[in-house]
N, C-alpha and C positions, 0 to 999 in steps of 0.2 A: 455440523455444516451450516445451522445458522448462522454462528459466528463468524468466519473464514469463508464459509462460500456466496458470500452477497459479489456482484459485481464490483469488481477494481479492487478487492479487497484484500487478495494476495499480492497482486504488483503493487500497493500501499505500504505492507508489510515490508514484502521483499527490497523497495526503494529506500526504506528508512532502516533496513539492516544496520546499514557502515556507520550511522551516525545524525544527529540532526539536518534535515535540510527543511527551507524557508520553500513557505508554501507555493511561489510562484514556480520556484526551480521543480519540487515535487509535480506540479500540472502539466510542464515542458518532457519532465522523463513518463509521465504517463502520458502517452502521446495517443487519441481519441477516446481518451474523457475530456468533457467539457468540465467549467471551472467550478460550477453550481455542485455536478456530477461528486464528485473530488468532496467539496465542503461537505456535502452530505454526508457519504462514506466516514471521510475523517472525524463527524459530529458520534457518527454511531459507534468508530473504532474507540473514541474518546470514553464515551458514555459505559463503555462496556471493559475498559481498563486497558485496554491493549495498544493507545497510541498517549501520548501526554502533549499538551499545546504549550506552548511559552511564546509570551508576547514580548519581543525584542523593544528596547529603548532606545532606536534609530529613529531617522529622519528622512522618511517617511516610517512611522511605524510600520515593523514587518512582522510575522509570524511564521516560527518554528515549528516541526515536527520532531516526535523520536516515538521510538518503538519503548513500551515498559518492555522490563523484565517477564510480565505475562504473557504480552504480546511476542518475547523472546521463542516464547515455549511454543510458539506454531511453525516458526521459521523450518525445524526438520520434517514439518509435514509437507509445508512449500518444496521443499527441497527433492526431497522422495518426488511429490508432482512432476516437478521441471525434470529431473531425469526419468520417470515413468514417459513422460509427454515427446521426450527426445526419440524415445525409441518406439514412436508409434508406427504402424507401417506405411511407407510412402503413399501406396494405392489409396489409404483413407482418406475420403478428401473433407479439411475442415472448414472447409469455407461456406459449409450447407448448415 
């Protein structure tokens, strides 16, 4: 749970399933995280193997995300969540 259960750290994961995306675009689909929030997150998924940075040779320099292979290996824990989470009972309220 240290790994995978920090804030933002599953929708991190789960956003960079399909493929590389540029870290602006990653901040816009994770929608209330701030951008600081985000950098942070991404430094530690880094550091711990499970996300890989690449620095694009555009104009304005831009920066990529992707999920490693290790990072792969949580996605069916994500998964299980999101359908565990769908079927919680209505009455539960999560907004407390």
């Amino acid at each position: 749970m240290r790994i995978i259960g920090g804030k933002w750290t599953g929708s991190i994961l789960w956003h960079l399933r399909d493929g590389p995306v540029r870290f602006n675009d990653l901040s816009r689909m994770i929608g209330g995280a701030s951008k600081k929030m985000i950098t942070e997150r991404l430094r530690q998924l880094e550091a711990q193997g499970l996300v890989r940075r690449q620095i694009m040779d555009t104009a304005p320099v831009s920066v990529q995300y992707s999920i490693t292979e290790f990072g792969r290996t949580a996605l069916g824990f994500l998964e299980e969540l999101r359908k565990w989470s769908e079927n919680l009972p209505q009455e539960l309220d999560l907004k407390h």
